[in-house]
C-alpha positions in Angstrom: 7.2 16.5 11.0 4.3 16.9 13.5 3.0 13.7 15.1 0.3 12.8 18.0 0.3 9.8 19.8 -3.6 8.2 20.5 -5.2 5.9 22.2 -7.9 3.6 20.1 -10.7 5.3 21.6 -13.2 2.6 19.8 -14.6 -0.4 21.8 -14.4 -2.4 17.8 -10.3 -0.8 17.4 -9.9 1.0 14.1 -12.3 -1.7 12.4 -14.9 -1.1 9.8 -17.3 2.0 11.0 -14.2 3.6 13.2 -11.9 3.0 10.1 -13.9 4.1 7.7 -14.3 7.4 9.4 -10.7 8.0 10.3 -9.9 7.2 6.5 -12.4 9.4 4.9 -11.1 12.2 7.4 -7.5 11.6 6.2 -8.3 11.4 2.9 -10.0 15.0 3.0 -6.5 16.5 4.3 -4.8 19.1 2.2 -1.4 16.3 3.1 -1.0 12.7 3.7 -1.6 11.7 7.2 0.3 8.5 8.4 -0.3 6.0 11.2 1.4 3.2 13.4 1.4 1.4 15.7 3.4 -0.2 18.2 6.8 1.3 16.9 5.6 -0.5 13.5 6.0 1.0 10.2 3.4 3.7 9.0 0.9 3.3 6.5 -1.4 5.4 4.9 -4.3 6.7 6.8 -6.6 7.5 4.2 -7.4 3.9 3.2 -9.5 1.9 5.7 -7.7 -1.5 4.3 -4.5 0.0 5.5 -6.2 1.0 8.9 -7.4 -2.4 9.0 -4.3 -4.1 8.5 -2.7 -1.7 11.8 -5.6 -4.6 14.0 -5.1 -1.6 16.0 -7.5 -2.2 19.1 -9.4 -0.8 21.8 -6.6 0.8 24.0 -3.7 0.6 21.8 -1.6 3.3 21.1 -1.0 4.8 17.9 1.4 7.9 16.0 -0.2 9.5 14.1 2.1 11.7 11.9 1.7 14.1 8.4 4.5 16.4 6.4 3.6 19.6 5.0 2.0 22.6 4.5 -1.3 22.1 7.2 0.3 19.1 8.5 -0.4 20.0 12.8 -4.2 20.5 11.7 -4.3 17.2 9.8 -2.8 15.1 12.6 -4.9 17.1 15.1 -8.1 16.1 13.2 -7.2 12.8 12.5 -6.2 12.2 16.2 -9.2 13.3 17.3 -11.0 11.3 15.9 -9.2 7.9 16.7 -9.0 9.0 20.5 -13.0 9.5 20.7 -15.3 6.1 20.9 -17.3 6.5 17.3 -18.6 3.3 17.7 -20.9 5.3 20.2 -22.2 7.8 17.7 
């Protein structure tokens, strides 16, 4: 199972605007993308409630992980994302 781990990249953490973005990009992959943090259990990137609940902040790191067929290109995307600041877009 591929897996990245990221920095929070966003000054807010993965908290409304950031989370919303990451979600909606997870939610478009052709698999289920995951994330934790801290060694905590995984949850469902592709609902910002669940991204929410991570109170994954500025500087923390995070695994992000997916199974499947286009699994490396989902947890690229979705890493990319969370390590870039979208709080200054």
């Amino acid at each position: 199972m591929p897996e990245k781990r990221v920095t929070v990249a966003s000054k807010v953490g993965l908290h409304a605007r950031p989370a919303a973005l990451v979600a909606k990009a997870a939610a478009a992959q052709p698999v289920a993308v995951r994330i934790a943090k801290d060694g905590g259990d995984p949850v469902a990137a592709g609902s910002v409630l669940n991204l929410m609940t991570l109170a994954a902040a500025y500087g923390d790191e995070v695994v992000i992980s997916a199974e499947g067929d286009g699994a490396e290109a989902a947890v690229e995307a979705v890493a990319e994302l969370v390590a870039t600041d979208l709080d200054a877009q």
